[in-house]
CHARMM-style PDB file with segment names, atoms N, HN, CA, C and O in Angstrom:
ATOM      1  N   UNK     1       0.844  -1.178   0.000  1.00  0.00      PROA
ATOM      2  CA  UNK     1       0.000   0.000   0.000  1.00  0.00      PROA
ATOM      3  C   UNK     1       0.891   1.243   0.000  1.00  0.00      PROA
ATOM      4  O   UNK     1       1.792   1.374   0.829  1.00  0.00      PROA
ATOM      5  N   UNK     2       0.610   2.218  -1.007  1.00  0.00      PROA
ATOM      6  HN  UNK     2      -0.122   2.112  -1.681  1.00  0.00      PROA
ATOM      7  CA  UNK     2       1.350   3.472  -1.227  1.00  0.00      PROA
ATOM      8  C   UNK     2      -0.184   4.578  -0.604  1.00  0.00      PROA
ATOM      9  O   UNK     2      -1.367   4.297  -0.792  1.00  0.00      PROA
ATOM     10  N   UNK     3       0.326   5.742   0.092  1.00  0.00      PROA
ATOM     11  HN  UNK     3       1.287   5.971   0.245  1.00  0.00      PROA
ATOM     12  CA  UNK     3      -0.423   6.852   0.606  1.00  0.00      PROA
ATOM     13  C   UNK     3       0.447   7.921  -0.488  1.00  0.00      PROA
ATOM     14  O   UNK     3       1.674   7.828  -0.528  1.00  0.00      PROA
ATOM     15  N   UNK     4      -0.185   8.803  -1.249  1.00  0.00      PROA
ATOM     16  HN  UNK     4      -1.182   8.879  -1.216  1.00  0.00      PROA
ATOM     17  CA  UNK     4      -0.009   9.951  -1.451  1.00  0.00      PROA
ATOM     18  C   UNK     4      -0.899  11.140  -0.996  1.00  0.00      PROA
ATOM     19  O   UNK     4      -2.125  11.160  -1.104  1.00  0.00      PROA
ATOM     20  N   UNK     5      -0.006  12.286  -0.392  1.00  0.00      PROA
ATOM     21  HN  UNK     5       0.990  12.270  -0.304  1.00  0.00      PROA
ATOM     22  CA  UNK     5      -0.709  13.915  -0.436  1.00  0.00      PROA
ATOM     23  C   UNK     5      -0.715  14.708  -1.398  1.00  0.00      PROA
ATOM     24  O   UNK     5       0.320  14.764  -2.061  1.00  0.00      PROA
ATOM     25  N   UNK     6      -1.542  15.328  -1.676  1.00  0.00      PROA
ATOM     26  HN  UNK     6      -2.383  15.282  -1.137  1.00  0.00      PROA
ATOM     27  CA  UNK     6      -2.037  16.191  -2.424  1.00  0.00      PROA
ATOM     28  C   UNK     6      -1.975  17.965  -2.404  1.00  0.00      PROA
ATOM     29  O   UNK     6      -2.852  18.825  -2.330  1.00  0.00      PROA
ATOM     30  N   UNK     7      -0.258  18.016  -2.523  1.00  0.00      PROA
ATOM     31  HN  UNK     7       0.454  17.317  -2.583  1.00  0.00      PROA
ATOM     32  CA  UNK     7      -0.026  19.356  -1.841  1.00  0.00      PROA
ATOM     33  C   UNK     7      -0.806  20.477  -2.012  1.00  0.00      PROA
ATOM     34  O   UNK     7      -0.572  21.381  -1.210  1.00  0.00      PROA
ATOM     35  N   UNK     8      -1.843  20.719  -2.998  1.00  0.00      PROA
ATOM     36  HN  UNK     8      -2.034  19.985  -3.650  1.00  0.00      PROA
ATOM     37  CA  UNK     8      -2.879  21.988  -3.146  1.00  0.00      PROA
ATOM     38  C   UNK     8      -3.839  22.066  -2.249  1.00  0.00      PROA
ATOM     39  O   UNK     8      -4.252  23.140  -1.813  1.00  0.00      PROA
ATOM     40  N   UNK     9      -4.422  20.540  -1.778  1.00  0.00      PROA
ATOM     41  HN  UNK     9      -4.086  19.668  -2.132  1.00  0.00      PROA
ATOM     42  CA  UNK     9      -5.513  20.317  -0.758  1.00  0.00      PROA
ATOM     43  C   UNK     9      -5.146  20.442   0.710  1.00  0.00      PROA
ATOM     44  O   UNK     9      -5.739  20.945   1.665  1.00  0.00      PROA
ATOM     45  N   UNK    10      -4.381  20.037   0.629  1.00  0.00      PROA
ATOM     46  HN  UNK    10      -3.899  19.628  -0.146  1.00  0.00      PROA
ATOM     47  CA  UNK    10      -3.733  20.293   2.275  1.00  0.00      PROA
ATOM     48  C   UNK    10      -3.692  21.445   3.010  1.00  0.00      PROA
ATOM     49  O   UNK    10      -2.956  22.414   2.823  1.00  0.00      PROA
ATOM     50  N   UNK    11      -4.569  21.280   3.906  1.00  0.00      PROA
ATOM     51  HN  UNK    11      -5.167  20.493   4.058  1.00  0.00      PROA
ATOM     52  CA  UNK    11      -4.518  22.734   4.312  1.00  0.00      PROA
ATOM     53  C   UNK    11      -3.790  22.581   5.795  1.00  0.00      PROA
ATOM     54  O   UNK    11      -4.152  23.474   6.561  1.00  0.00      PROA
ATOM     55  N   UNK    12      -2.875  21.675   6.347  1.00  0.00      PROA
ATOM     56  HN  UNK    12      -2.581  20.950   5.725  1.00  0.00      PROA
ATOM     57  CA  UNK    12      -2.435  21.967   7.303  1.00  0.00      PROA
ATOM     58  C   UNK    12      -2.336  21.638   8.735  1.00  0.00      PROA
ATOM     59  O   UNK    12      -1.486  21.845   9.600  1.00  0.00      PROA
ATOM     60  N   UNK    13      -4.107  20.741   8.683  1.00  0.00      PROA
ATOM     61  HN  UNK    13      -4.798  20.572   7.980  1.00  0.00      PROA
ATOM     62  CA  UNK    13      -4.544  20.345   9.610  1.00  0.00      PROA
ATOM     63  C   UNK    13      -3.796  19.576  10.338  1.00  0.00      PROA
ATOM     64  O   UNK    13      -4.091  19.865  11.498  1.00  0.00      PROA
ATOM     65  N   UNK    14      -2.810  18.572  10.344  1.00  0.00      PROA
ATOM     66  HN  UNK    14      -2.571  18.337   9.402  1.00  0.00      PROA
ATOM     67  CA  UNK    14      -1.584  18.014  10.513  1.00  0.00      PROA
ATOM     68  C   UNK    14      -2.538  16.668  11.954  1.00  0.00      PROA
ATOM     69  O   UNK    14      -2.063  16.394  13.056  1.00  0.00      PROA
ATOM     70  N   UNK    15      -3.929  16.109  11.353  1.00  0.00      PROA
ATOM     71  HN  UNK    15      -4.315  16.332  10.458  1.00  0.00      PROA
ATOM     72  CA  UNK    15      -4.453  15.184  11.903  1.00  0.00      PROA
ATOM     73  C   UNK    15      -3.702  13.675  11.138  1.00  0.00      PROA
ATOM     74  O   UNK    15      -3.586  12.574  11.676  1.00  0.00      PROA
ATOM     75  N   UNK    16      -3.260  14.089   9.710  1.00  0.00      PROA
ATOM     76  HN  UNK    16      -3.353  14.983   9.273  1.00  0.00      PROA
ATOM     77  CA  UNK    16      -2.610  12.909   9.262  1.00  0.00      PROA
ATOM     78  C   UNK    16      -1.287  12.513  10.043  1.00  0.00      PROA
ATOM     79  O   UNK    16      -1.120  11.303   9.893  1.00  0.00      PROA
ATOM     80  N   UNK    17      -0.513  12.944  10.643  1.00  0.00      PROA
ATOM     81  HN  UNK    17      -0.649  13.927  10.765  1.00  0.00      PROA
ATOM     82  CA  UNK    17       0.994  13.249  11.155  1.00  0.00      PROA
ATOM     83  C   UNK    17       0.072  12.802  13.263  1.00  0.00      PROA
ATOM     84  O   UNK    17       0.492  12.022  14.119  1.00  0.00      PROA
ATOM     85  N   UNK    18      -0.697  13.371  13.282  1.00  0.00      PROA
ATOM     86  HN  UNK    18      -1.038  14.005  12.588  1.00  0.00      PROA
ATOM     87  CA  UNK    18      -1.015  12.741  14.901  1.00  0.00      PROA
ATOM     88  C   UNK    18      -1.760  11.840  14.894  1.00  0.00      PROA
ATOM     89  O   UNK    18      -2.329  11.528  15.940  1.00  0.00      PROA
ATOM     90  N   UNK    19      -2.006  11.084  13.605  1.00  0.00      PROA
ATOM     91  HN  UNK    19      -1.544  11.338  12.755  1.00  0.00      PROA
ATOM     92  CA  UNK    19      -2.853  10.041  14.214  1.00  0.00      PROA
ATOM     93  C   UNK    19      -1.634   8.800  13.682  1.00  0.00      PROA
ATOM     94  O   UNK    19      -1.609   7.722  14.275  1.00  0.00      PROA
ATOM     95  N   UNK    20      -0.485   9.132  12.321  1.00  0.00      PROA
ATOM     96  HN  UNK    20      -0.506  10.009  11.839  1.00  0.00      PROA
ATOM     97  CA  UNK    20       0.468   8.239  12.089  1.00  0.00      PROA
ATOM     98  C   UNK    20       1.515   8.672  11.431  1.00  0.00      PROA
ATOM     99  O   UNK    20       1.822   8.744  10.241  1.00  0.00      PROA
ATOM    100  N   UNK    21       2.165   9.037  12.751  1.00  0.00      PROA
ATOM    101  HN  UNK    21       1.916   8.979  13.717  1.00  0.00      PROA
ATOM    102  CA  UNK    21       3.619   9.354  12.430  1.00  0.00      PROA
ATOM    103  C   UNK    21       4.609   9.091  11.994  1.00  0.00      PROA
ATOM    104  O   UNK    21       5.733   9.593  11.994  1.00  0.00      PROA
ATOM    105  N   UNK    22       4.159   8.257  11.602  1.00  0.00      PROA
ATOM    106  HN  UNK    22       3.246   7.849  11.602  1.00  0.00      PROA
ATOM    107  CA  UNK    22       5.424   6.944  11.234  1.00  0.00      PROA
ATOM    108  C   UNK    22       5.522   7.010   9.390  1.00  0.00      PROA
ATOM    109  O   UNK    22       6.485   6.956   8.625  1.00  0.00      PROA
ATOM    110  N   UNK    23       4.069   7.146   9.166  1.00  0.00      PROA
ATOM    111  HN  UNK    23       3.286   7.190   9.787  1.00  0.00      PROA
ATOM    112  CA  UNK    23       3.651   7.607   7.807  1.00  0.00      PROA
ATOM    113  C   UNK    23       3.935   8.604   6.991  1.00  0.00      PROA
ATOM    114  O   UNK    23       4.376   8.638   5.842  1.00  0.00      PROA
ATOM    115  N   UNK    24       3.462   9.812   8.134  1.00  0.00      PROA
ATOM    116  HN  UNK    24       3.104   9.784   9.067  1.00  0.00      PROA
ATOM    117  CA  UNK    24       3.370  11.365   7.438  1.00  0.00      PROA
ATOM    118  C   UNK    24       4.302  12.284   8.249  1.00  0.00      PROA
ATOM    119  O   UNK    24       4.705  12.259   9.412  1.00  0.00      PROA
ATOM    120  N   UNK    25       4.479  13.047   7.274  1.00  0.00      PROA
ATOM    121  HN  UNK    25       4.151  13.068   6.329  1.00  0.00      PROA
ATOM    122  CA  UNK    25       5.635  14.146   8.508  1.00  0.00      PROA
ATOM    123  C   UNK    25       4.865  15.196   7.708  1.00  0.00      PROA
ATOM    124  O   UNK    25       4.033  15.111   6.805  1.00  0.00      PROA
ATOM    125  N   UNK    26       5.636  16.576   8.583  1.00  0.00      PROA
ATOM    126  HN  UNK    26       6.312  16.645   9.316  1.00  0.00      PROA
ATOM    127  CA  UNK    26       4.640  17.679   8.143  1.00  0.00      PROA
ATOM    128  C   UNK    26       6.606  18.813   8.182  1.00  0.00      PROA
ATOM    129  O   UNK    26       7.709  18.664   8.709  1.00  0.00      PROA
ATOM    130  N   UNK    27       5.909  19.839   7.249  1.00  0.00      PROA
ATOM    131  HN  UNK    27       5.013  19.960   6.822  1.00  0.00      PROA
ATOM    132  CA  UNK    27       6.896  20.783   6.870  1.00  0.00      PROA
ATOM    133  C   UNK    27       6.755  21.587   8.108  1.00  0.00      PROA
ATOM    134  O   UNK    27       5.975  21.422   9.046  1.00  0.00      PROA
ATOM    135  N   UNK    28       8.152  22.973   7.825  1.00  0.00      PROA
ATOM    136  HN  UNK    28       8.786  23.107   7.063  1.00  0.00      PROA
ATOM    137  CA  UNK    28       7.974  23.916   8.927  1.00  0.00      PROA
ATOM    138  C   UNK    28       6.653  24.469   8.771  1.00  0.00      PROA
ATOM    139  O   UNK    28       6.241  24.823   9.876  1.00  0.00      PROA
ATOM    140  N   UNK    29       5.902  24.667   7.943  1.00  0.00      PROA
ATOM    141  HN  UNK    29       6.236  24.379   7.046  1.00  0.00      PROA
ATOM    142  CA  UNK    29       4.466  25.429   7.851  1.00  0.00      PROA
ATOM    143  C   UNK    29       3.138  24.673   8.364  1.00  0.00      PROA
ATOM    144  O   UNK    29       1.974  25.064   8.442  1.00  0.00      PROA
ATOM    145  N   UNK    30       3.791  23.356   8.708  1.00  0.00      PROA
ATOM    146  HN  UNK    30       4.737  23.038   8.644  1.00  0.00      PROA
ATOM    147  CA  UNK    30       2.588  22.385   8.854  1.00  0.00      PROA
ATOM    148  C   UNK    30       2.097  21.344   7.840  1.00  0.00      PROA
ATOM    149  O   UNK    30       1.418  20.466   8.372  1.00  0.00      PROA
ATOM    150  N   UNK    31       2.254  21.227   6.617  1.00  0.00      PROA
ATOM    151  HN  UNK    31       2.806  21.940   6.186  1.00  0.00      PROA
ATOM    152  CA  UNK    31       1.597  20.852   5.580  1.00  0.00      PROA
ATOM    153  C   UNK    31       2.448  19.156   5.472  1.00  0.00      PROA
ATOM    154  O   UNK    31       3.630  18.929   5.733  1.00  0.00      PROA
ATOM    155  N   UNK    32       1.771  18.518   5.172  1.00  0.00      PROA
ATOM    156  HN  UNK    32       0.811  18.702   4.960  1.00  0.00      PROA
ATOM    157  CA  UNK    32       1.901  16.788   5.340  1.00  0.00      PROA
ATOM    158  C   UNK    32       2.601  16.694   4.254  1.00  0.00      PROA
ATOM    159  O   UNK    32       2.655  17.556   3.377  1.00  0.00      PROA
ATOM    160  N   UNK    33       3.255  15.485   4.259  1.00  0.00      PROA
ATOM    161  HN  UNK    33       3.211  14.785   4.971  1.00  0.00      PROA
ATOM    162  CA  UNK    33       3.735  14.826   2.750  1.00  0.00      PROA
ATOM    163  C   UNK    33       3.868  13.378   3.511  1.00  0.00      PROA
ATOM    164  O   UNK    33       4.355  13.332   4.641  1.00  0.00      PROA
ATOM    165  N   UNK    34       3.576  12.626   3.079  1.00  0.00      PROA
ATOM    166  HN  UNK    34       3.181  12.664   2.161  1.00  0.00      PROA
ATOM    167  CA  UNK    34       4.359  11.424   3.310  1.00  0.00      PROA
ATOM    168  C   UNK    34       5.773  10.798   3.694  1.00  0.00      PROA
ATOM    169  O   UNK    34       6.524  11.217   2.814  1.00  0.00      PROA
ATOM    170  N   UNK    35       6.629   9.879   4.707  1.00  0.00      PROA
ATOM    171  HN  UNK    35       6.018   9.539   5.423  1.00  0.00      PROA
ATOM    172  CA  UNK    35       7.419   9.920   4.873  1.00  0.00      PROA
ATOM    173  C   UNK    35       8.111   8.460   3.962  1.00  0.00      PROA
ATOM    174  O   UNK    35       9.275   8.128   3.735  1.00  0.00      PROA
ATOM    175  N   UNK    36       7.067   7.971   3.682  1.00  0.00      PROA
ATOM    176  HN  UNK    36       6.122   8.241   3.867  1.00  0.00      PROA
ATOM    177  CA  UNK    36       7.586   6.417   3.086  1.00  0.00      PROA
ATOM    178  C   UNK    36       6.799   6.221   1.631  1.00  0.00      PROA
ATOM    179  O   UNK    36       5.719   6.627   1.204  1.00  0.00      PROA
ATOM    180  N   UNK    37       7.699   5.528   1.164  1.00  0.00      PROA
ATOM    181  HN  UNK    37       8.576   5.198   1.511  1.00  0.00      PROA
ATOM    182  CA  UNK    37       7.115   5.366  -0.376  1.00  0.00      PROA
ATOM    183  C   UNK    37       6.250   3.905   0.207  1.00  0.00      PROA
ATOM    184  O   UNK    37       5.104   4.098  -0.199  1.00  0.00      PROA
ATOM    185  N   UNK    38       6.257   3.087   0.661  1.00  0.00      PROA
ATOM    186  HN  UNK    38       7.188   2.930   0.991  1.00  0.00      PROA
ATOM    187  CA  UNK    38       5.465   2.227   0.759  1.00  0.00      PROA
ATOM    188  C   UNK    38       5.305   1.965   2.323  1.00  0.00      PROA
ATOM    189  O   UNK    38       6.239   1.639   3.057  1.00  0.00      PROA
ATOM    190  N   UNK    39       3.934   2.162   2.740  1.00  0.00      PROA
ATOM    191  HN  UNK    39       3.176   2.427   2.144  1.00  0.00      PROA
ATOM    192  CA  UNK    39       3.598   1.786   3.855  1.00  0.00      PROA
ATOM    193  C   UNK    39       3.398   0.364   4.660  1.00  0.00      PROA
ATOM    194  O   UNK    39       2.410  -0.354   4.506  1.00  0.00      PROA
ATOM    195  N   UNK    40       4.375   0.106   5.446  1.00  0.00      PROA
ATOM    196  HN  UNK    40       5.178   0.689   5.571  1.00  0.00      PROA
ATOM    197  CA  UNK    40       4.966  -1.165   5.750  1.00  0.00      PROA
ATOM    198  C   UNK    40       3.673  -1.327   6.560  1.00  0.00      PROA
ATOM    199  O   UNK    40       3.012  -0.471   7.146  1.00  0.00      PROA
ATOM    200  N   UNK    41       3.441  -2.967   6.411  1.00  0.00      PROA
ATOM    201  HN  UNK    41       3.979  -3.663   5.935  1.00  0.00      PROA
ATOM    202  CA  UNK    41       1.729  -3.248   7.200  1.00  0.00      PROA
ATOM    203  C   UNK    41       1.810  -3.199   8.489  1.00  0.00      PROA
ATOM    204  O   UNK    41       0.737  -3.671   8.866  1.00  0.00      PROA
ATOM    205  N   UNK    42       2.562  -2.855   9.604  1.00  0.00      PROA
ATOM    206  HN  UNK    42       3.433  -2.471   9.298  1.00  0.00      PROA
ATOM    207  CA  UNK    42       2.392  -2.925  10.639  1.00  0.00      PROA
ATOM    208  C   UNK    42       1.562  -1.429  10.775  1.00  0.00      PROA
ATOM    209  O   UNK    42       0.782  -1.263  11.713  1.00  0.00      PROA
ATOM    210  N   UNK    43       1.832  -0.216   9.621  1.00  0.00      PROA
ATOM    211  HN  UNK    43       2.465  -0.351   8.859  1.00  0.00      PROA
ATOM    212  CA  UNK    43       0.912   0.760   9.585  1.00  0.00      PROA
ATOM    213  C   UNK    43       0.621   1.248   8.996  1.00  0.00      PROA
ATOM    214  O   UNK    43       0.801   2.445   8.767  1.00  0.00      PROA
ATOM    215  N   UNK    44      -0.382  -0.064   8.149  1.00  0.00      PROA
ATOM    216  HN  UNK    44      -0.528  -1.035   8.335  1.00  0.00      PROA
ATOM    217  CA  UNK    44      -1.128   0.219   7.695  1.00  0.00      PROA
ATOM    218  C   UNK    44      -2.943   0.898   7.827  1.00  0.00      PROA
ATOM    219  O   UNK    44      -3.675   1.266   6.909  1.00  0.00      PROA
ATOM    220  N   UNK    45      -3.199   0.862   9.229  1.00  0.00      PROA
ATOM    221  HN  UNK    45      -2.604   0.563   9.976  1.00  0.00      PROA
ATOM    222  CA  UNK    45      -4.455   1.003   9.958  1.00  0.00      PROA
ATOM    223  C   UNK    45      -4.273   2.272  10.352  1.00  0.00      PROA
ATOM    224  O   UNK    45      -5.156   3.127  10.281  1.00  0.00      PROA
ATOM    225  N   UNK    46      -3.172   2.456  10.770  1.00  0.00      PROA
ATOM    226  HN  UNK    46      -2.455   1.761  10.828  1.00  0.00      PROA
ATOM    227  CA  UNK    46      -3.303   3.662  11.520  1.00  0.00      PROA
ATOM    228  C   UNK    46      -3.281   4.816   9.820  1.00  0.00      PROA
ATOM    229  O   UNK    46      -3.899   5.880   9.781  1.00  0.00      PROA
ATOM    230  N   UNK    47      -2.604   4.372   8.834  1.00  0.00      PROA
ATOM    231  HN  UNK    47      -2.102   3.508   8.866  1.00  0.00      PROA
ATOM    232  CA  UNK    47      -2.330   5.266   7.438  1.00  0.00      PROA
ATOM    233  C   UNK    47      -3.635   5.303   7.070  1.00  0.00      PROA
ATOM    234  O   UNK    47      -3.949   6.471   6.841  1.00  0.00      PROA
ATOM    235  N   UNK    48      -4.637   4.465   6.891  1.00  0.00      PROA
ATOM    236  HN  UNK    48      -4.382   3.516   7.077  1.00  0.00      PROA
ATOM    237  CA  UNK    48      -6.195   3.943   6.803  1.00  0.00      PROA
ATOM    238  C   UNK    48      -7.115   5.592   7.674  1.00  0.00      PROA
ATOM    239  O   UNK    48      -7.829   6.508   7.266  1.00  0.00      PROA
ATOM    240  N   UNK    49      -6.579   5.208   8.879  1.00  0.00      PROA
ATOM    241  HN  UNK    49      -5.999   4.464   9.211  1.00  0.00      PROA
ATOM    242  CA  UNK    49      -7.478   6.327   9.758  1.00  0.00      PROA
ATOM    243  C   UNK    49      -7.335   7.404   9.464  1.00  0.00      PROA
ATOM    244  O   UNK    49      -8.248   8.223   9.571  1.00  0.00      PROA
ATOM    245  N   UNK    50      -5.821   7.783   8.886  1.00  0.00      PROA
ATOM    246  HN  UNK    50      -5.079   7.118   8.799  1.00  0.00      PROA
ATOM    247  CA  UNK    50      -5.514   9.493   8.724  1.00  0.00      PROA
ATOM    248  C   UNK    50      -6.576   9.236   7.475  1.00  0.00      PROA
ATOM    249  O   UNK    50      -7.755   9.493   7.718  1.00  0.00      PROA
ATOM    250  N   UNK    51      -6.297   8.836   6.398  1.00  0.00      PROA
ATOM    251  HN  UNK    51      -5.339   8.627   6.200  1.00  0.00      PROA
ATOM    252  CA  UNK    51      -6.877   9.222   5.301  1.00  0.00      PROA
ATOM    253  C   UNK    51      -8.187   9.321   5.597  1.00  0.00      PROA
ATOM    254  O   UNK    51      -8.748  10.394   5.371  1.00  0.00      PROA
ATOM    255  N   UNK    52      -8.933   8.202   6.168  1.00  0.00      PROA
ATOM    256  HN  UNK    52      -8.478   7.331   6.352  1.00  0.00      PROA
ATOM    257  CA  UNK    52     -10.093   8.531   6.205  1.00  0.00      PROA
ATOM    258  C   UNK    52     -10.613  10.256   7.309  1.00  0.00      PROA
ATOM    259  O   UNK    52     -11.681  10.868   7.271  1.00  0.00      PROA
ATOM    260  N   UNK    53      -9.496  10.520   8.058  1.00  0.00      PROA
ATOM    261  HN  UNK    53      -8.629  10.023   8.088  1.00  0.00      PROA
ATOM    262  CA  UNK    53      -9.969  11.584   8.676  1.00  0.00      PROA
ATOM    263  C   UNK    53      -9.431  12.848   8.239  1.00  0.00      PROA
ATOM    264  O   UNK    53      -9.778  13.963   8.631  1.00  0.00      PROA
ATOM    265  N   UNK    54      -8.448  12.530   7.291  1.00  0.00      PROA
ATOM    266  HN  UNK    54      -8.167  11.625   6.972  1.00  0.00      PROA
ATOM    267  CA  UNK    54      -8.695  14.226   6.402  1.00  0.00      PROA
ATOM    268  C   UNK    54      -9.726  14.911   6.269  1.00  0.00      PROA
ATOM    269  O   UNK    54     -10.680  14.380   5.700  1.00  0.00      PROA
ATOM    270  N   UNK    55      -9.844  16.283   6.750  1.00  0.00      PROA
ATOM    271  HN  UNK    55      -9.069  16.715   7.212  1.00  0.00      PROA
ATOM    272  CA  UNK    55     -10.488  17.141   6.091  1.00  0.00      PROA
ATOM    273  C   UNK    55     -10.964  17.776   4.967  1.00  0.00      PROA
ATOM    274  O   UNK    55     -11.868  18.595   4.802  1.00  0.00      PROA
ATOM    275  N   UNK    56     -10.033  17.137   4.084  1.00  0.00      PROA
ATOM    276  HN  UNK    56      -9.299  16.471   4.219  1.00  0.00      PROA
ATOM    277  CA  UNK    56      -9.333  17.934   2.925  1.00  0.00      PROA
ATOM    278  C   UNK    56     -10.000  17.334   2.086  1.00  0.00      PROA
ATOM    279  O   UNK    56     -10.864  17.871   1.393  1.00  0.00      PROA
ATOM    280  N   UNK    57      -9.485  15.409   2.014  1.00  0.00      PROA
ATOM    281  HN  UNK    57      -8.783  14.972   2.577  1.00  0.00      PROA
ATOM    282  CA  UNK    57      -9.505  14.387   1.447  1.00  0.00      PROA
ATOM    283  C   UNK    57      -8.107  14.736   0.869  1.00  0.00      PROA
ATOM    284  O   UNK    57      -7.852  14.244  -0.230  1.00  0.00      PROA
ATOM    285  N   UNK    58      -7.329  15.382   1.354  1.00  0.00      PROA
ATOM    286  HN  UNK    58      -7.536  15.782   2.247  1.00  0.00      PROA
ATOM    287  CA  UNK    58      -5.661  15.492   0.223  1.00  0.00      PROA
ATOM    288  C   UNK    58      -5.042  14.011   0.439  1.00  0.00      PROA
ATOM    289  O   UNK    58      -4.349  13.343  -0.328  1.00  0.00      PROA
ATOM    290  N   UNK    59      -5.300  13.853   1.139  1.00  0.00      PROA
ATOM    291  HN  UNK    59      -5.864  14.395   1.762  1.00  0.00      PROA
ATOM    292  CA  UNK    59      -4.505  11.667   1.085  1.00  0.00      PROA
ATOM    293  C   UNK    59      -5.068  10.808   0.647  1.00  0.00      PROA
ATOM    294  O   UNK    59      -6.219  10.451   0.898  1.00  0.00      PROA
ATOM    295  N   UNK    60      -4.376  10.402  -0.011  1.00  0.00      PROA
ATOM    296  HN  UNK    60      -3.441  10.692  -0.215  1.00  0.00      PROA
ATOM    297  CA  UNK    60      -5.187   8.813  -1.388  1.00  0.00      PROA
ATOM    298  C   UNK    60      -4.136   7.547  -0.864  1.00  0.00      PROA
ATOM    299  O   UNK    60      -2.989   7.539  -0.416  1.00  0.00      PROA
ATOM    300  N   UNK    61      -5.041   6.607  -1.132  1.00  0.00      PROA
ATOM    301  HN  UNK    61      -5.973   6.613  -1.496  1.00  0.00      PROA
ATOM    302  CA  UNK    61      -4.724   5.437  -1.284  1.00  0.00      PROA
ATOM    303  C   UNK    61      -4.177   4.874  -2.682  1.00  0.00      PROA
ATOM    304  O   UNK    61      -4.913   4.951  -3.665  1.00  0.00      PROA
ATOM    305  N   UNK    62      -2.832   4.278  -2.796  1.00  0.00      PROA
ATOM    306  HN  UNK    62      -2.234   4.215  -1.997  1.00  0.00      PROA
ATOM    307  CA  UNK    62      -2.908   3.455  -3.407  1.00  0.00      PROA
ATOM    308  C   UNK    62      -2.768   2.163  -3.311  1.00  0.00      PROA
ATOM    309  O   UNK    62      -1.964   1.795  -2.455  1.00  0.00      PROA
ATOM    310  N   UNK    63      -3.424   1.167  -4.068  1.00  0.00      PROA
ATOM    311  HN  UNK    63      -4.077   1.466  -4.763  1.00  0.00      PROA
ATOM    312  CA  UNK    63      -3.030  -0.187  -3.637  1.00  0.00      PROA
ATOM    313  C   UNK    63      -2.371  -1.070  -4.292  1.00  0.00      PROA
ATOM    314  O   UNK    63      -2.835  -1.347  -5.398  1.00  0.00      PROA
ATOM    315  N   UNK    64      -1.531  -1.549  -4.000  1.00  0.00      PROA
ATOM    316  HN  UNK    64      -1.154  -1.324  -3.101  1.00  0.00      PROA
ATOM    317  CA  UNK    64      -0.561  -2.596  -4.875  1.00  0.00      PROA
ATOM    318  C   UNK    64      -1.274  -3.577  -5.881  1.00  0.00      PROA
ATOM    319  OT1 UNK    64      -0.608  -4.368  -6.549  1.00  0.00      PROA
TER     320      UNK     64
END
């Protein structure tokens, strides 16, 4: 499973980065990007929850 952000949508909220850190990191301004090109399954659930709790919807799923 690959997560991409969507740097235009992002507004900052930085709920992707506190709910899985391990996933997402956030710039000095706040704004998410992903930290891994492929999300290793131990977090995968928690990568699951950010996306689904974007605000934005700026985080997609992809699936292998």
């Amino acid at each position: 499973m690959k997560v991409r952000v969507n740097p235009p949508l992002c507004m900052g909220e930085r709920l992707c980065w506190k709910v899985s850190p391990e996933v997402f990191d956030v710039d000095e301004w706040g704004y998410a990007h992903a930290k891994v090109e492929n999300v290793p399954p131990e977090h995968e659930e928690s990568a699951r929850i950010a996306v689904e709790n974007c605000p934005m919807k700026a985080i997609v799923i992809m699936e292998e």
